[in-house]
Every structure is written in C-alpha cells, then in structure tokens.
C-alpha positions as CSV (number, residue, x, y, z in Angstrom):
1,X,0.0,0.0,0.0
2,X,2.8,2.5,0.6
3,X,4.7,1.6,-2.8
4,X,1.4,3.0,-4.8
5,X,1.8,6.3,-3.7
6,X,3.8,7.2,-6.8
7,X,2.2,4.2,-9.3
8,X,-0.6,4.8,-10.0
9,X,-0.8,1.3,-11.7
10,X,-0.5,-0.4,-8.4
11,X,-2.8,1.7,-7.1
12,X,-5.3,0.9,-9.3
13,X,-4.6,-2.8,-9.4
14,X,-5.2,-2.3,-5.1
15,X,-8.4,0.1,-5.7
16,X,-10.1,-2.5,-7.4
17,X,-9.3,-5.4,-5.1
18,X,-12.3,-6.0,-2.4
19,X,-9.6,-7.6,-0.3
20,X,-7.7,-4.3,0.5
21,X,-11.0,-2.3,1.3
22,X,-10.6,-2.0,5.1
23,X,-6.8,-1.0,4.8
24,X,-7.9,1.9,2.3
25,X,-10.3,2.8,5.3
26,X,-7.2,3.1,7.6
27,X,-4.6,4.6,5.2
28,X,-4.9,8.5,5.2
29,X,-1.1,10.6,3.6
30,X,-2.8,13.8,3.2
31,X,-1.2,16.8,3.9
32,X,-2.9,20.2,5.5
33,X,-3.6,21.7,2.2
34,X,-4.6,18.8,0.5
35,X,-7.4,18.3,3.4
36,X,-8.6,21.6,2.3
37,X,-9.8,20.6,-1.2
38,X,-11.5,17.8,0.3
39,X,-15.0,16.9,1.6
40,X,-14.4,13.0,1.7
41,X,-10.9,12.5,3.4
42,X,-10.8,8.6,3.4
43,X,-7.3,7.5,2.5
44,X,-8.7,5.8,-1.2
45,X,-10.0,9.2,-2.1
46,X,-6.9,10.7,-3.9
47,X,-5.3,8.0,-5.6
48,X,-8.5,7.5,-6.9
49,X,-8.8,11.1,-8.0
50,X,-5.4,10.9,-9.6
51,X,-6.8,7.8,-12.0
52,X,-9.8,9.7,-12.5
53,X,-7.4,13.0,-13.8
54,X,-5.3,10.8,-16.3
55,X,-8.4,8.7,-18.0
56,X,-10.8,11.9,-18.1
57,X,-13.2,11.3,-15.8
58,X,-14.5,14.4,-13.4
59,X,-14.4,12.7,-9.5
60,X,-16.2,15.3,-8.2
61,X,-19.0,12.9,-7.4
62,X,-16.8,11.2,-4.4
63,X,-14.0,14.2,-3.3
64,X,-17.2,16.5,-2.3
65,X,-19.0,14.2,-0.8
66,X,-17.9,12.7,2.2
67,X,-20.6,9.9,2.6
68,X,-19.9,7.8,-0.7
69,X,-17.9,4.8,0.1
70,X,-15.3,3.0,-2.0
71,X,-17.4,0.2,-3.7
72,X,-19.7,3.4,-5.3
73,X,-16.9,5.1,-6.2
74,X,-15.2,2.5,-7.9
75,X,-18.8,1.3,-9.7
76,X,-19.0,5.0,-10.5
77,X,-15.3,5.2,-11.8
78,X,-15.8,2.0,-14.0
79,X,-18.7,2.7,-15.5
80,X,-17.6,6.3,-16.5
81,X,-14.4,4.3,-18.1
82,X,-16.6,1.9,-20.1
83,X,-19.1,4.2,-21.4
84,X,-16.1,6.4,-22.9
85,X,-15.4,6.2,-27.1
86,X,-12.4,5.0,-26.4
87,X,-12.2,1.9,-24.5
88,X,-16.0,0.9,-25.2
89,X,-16.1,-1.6,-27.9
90,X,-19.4,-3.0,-29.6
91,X,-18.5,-6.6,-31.5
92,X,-22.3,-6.3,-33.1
93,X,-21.5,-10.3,-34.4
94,X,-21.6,-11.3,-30.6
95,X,-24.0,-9.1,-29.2
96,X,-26.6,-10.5,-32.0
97,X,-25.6,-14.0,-31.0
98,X,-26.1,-14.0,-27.2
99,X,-29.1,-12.0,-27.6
100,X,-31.0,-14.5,-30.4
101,X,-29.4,-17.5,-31.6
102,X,-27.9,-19.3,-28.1
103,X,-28.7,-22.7,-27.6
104,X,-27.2,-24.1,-24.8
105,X,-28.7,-27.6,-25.5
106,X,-26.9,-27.6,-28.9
107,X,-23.7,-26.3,-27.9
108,X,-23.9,-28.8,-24.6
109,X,-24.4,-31.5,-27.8
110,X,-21.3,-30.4,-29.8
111,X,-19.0,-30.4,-26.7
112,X,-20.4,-34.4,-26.0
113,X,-19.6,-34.8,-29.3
114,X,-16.4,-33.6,-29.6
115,X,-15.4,-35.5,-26.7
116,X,-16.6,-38.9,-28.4
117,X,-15.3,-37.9,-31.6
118,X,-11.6,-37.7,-30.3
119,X,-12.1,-40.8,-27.8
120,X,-13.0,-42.9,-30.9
121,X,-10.2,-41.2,-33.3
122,X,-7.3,-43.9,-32.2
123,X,-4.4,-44.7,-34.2
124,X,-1.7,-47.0,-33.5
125,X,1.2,-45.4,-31.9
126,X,4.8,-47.5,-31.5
127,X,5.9,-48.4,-27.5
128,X,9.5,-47.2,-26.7
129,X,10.8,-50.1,-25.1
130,X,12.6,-53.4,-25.4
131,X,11.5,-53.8,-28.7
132,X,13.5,-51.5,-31.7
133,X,13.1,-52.3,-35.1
134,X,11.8,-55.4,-34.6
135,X,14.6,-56.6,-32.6
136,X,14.6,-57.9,-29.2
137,X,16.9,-56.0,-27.2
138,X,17.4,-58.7,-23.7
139,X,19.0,-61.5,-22.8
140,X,19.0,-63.0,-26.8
141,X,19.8,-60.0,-28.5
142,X,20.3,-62.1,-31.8
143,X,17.6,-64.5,-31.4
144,X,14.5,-64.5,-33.4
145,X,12.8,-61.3,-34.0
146,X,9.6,-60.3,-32.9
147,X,7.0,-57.6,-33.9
148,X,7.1,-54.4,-32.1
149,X,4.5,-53.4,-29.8
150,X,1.9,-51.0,-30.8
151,X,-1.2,-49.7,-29.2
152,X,-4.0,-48.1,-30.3
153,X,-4.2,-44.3,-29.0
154,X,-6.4,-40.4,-28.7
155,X,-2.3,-39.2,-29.2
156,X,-1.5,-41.5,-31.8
157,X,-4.9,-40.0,-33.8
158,X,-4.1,-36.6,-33.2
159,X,-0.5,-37.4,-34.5
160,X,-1.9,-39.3,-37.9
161,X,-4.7,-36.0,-38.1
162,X,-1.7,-33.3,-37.9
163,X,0.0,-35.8,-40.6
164,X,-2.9,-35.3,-43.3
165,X,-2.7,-31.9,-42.9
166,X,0.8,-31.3,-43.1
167,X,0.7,-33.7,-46.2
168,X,2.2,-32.2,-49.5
169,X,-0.8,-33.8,-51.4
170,X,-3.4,-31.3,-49.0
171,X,-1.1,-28.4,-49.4
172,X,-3.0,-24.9,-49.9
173,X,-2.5,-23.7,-53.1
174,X,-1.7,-20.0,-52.7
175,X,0.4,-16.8,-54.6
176,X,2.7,-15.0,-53.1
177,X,4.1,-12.1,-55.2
178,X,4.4,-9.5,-53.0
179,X,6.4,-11.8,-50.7
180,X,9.0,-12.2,-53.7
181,X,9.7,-8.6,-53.8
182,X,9.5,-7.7,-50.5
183,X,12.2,-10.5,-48.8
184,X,14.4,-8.2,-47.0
185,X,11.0,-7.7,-44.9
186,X,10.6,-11.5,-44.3
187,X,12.3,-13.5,-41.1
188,X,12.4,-16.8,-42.8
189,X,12.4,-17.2,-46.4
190,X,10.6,-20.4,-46.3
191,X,7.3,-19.1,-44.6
192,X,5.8,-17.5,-47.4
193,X,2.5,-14.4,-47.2
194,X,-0.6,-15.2,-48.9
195,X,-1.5,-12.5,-51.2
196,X,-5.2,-13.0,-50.9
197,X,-5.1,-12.2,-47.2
198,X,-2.4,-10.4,-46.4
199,X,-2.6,-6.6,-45.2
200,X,-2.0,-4.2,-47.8
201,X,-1.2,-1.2,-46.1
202,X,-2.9,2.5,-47.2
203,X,-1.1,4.7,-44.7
204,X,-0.1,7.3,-45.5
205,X,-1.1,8.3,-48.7
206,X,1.8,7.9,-51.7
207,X,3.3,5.4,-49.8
208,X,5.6,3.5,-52.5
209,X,5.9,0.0,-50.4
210,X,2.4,-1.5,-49.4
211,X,4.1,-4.6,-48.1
212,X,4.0,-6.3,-44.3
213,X,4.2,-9.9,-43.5
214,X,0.8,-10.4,-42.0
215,X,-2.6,-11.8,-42.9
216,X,-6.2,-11.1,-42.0
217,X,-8.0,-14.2,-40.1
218,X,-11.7,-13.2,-40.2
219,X,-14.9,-15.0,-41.1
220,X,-15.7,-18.8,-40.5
221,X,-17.3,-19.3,-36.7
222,X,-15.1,-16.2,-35.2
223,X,-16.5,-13.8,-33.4
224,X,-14.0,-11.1,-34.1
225,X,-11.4,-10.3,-36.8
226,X,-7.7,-11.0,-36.2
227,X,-4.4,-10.5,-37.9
228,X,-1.4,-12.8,-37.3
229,X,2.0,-11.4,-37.9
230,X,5.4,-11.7,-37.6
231,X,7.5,-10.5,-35.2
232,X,8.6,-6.9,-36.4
233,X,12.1,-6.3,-37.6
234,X,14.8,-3.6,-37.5
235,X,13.4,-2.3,-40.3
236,X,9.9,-3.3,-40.6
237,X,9.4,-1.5,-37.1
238,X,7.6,1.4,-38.8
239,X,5.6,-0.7,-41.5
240,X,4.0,-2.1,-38.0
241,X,3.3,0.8,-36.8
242,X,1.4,1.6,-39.8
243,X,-0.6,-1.1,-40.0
244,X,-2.0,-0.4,-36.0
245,X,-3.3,3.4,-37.0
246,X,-4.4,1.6,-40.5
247,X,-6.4,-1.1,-38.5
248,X,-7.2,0.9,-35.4
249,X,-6.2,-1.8,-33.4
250,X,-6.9,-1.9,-29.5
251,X,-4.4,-4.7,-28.5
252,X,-1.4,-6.0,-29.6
253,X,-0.6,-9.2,-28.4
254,X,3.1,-10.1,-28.2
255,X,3.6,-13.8,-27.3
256,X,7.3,-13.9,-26.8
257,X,8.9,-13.7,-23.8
258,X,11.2,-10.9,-22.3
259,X,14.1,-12.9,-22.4
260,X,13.9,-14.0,-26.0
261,X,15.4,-10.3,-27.0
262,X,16.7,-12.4,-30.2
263,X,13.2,-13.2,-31.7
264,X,12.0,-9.3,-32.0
265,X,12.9,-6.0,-32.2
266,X,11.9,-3.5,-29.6
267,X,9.4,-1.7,-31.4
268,X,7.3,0.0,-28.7
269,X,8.7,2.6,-26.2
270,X,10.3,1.0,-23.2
271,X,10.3,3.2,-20.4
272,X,7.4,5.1,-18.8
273,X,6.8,8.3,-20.7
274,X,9.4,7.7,-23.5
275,X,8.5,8.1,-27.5
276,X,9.4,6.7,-30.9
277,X,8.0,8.5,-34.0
278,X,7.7,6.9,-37.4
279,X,5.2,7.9,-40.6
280,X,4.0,10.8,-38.9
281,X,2.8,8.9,-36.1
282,X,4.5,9.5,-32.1
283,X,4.1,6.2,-29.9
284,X,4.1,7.3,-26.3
285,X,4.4,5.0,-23.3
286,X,1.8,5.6,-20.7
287,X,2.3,3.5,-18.5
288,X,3.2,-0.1,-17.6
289,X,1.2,-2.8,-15.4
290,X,2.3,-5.8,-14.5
291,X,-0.5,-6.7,-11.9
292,X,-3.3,-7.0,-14.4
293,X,-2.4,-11.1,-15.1
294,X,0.4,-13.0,-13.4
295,X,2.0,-14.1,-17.2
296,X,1.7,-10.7,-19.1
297,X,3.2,-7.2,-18.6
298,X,0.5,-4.7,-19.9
299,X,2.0,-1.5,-21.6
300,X,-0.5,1.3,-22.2
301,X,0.6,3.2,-25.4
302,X,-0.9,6.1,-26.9
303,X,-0.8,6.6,-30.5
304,X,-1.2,10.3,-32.3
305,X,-1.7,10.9,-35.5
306,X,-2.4,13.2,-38.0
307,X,-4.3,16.4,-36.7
308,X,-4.0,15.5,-33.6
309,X,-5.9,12.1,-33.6
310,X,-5.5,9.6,-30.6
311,X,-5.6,5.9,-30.6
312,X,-5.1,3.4,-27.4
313,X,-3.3,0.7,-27.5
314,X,-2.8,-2.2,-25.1
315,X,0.5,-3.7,-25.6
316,X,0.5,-7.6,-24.3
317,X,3.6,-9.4,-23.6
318,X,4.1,-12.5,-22.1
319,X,5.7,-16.0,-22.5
320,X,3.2,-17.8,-23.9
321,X,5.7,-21.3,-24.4
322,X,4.8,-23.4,-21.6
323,X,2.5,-26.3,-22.9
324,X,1.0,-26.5,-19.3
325,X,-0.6,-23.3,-18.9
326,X,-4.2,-24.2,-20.2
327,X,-5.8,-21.4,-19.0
328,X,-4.2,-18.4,-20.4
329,X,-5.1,-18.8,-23.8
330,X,-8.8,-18.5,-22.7
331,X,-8.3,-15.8,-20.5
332,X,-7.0,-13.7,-23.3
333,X,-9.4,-14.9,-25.8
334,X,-11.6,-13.5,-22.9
335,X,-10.6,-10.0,-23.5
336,X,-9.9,-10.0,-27.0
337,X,-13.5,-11.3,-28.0
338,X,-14.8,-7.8,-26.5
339,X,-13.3,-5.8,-30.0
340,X,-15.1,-5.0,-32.8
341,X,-11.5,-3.8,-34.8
342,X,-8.9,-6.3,-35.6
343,X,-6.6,-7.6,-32.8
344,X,-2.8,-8.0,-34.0
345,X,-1.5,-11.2,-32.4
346,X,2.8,-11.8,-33.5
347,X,5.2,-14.7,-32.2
348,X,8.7,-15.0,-33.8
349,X,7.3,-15.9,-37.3
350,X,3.4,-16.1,-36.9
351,X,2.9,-19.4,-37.7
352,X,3.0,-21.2,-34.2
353,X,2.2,-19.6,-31.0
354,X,0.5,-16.8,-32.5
355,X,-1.9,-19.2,-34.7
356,X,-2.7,-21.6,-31.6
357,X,-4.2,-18.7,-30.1
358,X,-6.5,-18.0,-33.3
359,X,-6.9,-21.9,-33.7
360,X,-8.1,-22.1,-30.4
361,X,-11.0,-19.6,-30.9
362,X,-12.0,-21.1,-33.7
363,X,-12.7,-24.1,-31.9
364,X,-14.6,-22.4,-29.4
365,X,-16.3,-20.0,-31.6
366,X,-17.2,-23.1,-33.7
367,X,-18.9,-24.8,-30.4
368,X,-20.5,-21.6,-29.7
369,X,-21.9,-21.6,-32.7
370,X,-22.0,-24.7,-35.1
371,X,-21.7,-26.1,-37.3
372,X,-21.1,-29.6,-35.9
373,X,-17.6,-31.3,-37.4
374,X,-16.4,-34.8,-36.6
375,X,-12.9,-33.7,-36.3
376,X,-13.2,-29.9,-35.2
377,X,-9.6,-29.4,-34.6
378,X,-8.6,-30.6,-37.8
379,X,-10.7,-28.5,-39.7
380,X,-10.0,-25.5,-37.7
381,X,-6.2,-25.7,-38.3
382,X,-7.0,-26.1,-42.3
383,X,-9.3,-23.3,-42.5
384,X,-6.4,-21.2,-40.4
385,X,-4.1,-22.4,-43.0
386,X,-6.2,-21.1,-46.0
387,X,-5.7,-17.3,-44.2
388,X,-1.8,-18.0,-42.9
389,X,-0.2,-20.9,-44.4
390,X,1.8,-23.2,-42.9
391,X,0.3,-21.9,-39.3
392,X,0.5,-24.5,-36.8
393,X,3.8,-26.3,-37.0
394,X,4.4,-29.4,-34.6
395,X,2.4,-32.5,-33.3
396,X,2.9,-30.7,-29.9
397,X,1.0,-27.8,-31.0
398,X,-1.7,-29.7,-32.5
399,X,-1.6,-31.3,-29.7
400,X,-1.9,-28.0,-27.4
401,X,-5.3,-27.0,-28.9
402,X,-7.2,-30.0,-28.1
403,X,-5.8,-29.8,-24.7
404,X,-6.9,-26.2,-24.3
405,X,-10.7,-27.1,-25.8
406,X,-10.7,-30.2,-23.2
407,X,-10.0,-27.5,-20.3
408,X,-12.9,-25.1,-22.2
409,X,-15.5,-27.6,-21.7
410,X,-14.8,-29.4,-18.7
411,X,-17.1,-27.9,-16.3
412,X,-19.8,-28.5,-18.6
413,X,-19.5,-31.7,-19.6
414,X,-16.2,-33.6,-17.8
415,X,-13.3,-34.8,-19.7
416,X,-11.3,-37.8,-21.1
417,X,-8.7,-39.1,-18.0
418,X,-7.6,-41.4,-20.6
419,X,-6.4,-39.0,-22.9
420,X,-4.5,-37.4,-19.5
421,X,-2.8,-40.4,-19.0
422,X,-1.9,-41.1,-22.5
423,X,-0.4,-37.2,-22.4
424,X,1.5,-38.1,-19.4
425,X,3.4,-40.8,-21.1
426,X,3.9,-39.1,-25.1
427,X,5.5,-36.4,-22.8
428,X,7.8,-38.5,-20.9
429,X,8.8,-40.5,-24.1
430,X,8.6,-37.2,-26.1
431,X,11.7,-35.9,-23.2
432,X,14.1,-38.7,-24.3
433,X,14.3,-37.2,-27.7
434,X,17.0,-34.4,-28.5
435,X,15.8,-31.0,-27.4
436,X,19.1,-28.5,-26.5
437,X,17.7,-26.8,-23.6
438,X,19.7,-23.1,-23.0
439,X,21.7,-22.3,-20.1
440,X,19.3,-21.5,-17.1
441,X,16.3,-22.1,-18.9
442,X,13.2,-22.7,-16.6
443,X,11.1,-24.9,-18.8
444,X,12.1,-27.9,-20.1
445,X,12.4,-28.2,-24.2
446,X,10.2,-31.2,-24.8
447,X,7.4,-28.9,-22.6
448,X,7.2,-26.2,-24.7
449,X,5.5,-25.2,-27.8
450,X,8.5,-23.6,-30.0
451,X,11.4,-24.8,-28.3
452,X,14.9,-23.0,-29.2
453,X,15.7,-26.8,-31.2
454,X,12.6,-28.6,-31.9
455,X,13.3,-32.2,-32.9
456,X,9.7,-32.7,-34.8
457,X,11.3,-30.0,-37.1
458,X,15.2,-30.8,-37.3
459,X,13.9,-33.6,-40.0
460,X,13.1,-30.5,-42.3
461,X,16.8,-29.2,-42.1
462,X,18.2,-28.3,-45.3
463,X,15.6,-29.3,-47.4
464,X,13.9,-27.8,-50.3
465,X,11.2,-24.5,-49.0
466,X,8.1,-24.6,-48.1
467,X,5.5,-25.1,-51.1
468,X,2.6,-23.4,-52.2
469,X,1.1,-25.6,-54.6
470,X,-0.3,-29.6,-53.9
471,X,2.5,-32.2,-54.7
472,X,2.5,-36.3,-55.0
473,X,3.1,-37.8,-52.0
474,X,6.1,-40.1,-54.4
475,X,7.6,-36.4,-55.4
476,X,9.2,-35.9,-51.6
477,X,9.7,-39.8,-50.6
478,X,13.4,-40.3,-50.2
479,X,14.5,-37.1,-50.7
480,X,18.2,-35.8,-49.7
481,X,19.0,-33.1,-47.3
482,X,20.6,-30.2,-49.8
483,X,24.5,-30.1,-49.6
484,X,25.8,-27.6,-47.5
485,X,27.7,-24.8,-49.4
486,X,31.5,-24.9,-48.5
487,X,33.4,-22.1,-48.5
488,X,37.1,-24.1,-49.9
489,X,36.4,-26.6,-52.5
490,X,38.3,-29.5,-51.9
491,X,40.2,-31.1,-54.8
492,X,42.5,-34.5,-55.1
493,X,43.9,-34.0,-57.9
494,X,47.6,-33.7,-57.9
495,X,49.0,-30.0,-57.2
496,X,52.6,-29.5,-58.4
497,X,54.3,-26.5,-57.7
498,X,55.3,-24.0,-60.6
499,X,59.3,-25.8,-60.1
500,X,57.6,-28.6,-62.1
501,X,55.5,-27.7,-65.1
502,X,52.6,-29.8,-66.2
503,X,52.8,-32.4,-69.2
504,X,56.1,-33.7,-68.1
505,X,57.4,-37.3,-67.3
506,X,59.4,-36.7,-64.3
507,X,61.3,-39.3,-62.6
C-alpha cells in the first residue's frame, strides 16, 4: 500500500481489489492543504482522484462528498471508463448471438460430441521399449525377431490428423508475389505471405511500399477479426506501426517472452513516458502494469496521429511457451473477444504460438456456434491455414489446442482421463528425444510449444522451401537433405608447384 503512492498502476490494481478495502479505510497521507480541497478524506480518495485525472473522468461525485464509500466510487469510476469512445467496444457479431441465436442444449451436444469424436479417433502409436526395429533387445539380443508393440491411442490420432494436414498432397495452393519482392522484410524465407489475405497497407497516402508480413484471419465461426503477424524487424518497425493506425487496433498481443530479445525488435517505447515517431505517427508509453495477469506485462501506449488524432493501445507481452498453462489462452481470448476492430497477435514468425491462439478460438467460436464437425480441430487448423499458411507447426502444438478445448468444456461436460494419462506418457517418451535446452532455462524443451531446437522440425533441415502448390506424395519420398555450401572446395587431384610444369614425365 505504501509503494502505490507514486504508481498509480498499483494503485489501481489495489483500488479494485475488495480484499484491501478495510486498509484503504485506515490509510490517510494527506497533507494540510490537500485536506482543504476535500470533503471526503478517506485515504482511497486521492489515488482514486489521480486515475480519474489521467483517463478523463470528473471525480467530483466522491472528493465533495464525504458519505460515498469505495465500492460506489469504484462502480461510479468503472462505469464512467466503459461508457467512454475509447475503450467501449461493440463486437455487433456477438451481441446478436447471445441475444437471439444461443442454444445451450446444442452447444452442450457439440462439446459431448467432440469429446466422443476424439475418444474414438485412435491410431496406433509405437511403445518405446525393449522392442526397436523389430529386434529384441534382452538376454537373446540375436535371437528370433519379434513384432514391435503398438497400441492403439487419442495421441496417436491426433499425430496421424496433424499428418494429413501437413501432407504435401493437401497443401493450400496460394500466390505469393508480394512476398517475392519484398524478402528483406521476411524472417524466414521459407514461410511465405498469402496474397489474398495479407494486409496491404494504405497509410499514408503515396506510400511506394504496401508490403508487411501479415494476414487477415476473419470469417468462419469467429466472433472477431484477427491479424497474425510476424514479429517486427529492425526495419519493418515502422511498416507495423502503420498497420495499428491503418487497423485501429486496441491490443497487440506479443507472445514472446522478455528474455527472448533475439526473436523481436523493440518496437514500442520501453520506459514510462518515452517516445518513438515513425510515418508521422509518435508512440508514447503511458504506463506499464504488470499486476493485471500473473504471465503478461501490460504496456499502455498512446498513439497520435495526424491532426491531432488519438488511438489506445494495449501492448501484451508475455511468454506464452509453456505447454501446461491451459488457462491463459482462454483468458486472453476473454478479452480480446470484447473488439469489434482487428486484434494483432505476433510470435517470432506467426505461424505457431500466434496461430494456436486464433486456432483455439476457432474451436470455441465453432462450439458456440456450429456447425457440428467430426474432427473440429482438424478443420479449424486447415481453415487457419487457408488465411496464414503453414500456421500450426508441430504435433505438440496440435496437440496443445485440443488440450486447451478439453480445459474449455470441462465444467460443462467432464473430460477424457484417458487421454491425461496417454499425455502423461507421449511427454515423458517425447523428453528422451533431443531437445538443447539453454543455459538456465526454466522450462524444459520437450514442454514447450516452440522450443529454441525442436526435434519434430530438425527432419526439415536443409531441405527444399516450403511449397505453395499440392504435390505427390512419391515427389518428396526419399528425398536428400541439400548439400551444404563450402566455402574451400576440396580437390585430389595432384597439385605441383610451378618448379615442375605440367605435361612432363618426371622421374
């Protein structure tokens, strides 16, 4: 309580907690002159005041009266903050839905289904044991071989699911010409930008270069729009920029962690009341809270424009890696499902922790709403892929999203402790393989969703890109890592020095 004297972040963060209500009661660091100015003198009154000065809001209603308690002056001061343009949001799609077409008996349906759907979806999955390669590895190690073990498992048909779709011969066909021209602005070569959904950007006007690596997600069963991006370069810090005044954004989510300076550029302004201007446009820092949720670091950022023009931004970082935290996706999805503009969500290259976020609302938003599919994930992560291609890159993360949509519906319907137990054991089998963990790093590699070394992707190394068109499954069967490119080319042919010229007989 003393430290929120000068943060007013805290302060509000301990305003709006019931459990602090009698110590605001107690607390009173008003001077003599300060007294004068006010009627109600209970110790909640100014900090309160000072929140109501920076968002707008006239406080007269509790500083001259000295019989309104806290709990009516933070209703008062929360309504006043919602009914503002600028943080009231009106996502008509939702409103309409909740108002006329909820059925609760049909969504309870399409969660039973689900549930029986992926309890019947078994494939056989191979038991790490004594048995390799059909050989019996005991007491007879050259004996007579036997079959391997197999079982028949939820895992092993999410695995063969993820297969089909990552098979070349259901690849999304797709264009990508901007993307050719515009490669200095790309992090990876091989993840290319659909030029049917990608954001062309219009500001400002008699702008030569239109081009950003990002792509709308909007339509289907979602509630609101989304774009998924990736994460902004040195030099693509102000083509971002542009796109957030372009698209009015309200939040930017940023699911990389602070420690993972290598995977993004600091495009925002750090440090409380500092500024970067690009385009015309001056981001300022406002303020930084890191008591609204116990993963993320909120940053408040005001955006000015042209003629004055104001936009809010709430800048979202967090580490969004760790395969056990099933509740945070849903939390944010919470939030985000509030906005009627489109909210930017970036990871390192916007194709995996960024699109398990949207993949996941798509499954929800499709039990919200129907229609009923046999394998919902599936088709969720193929209609992703027709807006971002190649989103969604591991088994794990496939993985991830039915794990997240078995936490969703839970309290409505229970869950499948089978599947929990058959997790249990694909992640202690999925920890023998080799995952190079970083010095001090918290979570181990086989937990997370993009490990620094992922070994479901190492197989990929040095192979042809990424296509864009359908191929034969027979075209990549057997096909060769490319040679590396070395830098002395190695020769055995015979080198004589210029003492001996070539073409003699020498004895």
């Amino acid at each position: 309580m003393a430290r929120s004297e000068n943060n007013d972040i805290l302060s509000q963060a301990l305003l709006y907690d019931g459990r602090y209500d009698e110590n605001w009661k107690g607390l009173s660091n008003l001077t003599g002159k300060e007294k004068r100015g006010l009627k109600n003198r209970n110790g909640w009154v100014r900090p309160l005041s000072r929140i109501c000065e920076k968002t707008g809001i006239d406080g007269a209603f509790f500083i001259k009266n000295s019989n309104v308690e806290l709990t009516e002056a933070r209703d008062f001061v929360l309504f006043q903050r919602l009914t503002t343009p600028q943080v009231c949001f009106h996502p008509v799609s939702k409103f309409l839905f909740f108002e006329y077409e909820w059925d609760g008996k049909a969504i309870q349906r399409r969660m039973i289904h689900y549930l029986k759907c992926t309890e019947n979806d078994r494939d056989r999955l191979a038991i790490n044991g004594q048995y390799y390669n059909n050989i019996y590895l005991g007491k007879r190690m050259y004996g007579p071989g036997r079959r391997q073990k197999v079982v028949r498992t939820m895992i092993g048909g999410m695995e063969h699911r993820f297969e089909v779709l990552d098979s070349p011969i259901n690849r999304i066909i797709f264009t990508s010409e901007a993307f050719q021209r515009n490669l200095e602005k790309c992090r990876n070569k091989r993840v290319k930008c659909c030029e049917s959904t990608r954001v062309v950007l219009h500001y400002p006007e008699n702008c030569n270069n239109d081009f950003i690596h990002a792509n709308y997600v909007k339509g289907g069963p979602l509630f609101n729009d989304f774009i998924i991006t990736q994460a902004p370069m040195a030099n693509t810090i102000g083509d971002f920029w542009r796109m957030v005044w372009q698209e009015q954004s309200p939040y930017i989510i940023m699911l990389i962690s602070r420690k993972e300076k290598n995977r993004c550029a600091q495009y925002w302004p750090k440090t409380v009341g500092s500024s970067v201007k690009c385009y015309g446009l001056r981001i300022i820092n406002e303020g930084v809270d890191d008591y609204r949720h116990p993963l993320f670091r909120v940053t408040s950022i005001l955006v000015v424009g042209p003629n004055g023009k104001e936009l809010r931004v709430e800048h979202w970082q967090g580490d969004f890696n760790n395969s056990d935290n099933l509740a945070a996706p849903l939390q944010l999805l919470h939030l985000i499902r509030n906005c009627s503009r489109p909210t930017i969500v970036h990871c390192h290259l916007g194709i995996s922790r960024s699109a398990i976020l949207v993949a996941i609302e798509l499954c929800v938003a499709s039990i919200l709403k129907g229609p009923t599919y046999k394998h919902l994930v599936q088709k969720a992560v193929y209609f992703l892929r027709t807006k971002r291609p190649f989103a969604i890159e591991t088994p794990m993360q496939y993985i991830f999203i039915h794990r997240v949509l078995q936490y969703f519906i839970q309290p409505m319907v229970g869950d499948l402790y089978e599947f929990r137990l058959e997790y249990r054991q694909w992640l202690d089998e999925r920890a023998q393989r080799p995952f190079l963990d970083e010095v001090g790093q918290q979570i181990p590699g086989y937990r997370c969703l993009s490990p620094s070394v992922d070994a479901d992707l190492v197989v990929r190394t040095r192979h042809v890109d990424l296509n864009d068109s359908c191929k034969e499954i027979s075209d990549t069967v057997g096909q060769l890592p490319l040679p590396m490119e070395m830098s002395h080319k190695f020769n055995s042919e015979l080198k004589l020095s210029k003492k001996y010229p070539r073409g003699l007989r020498y004895e």
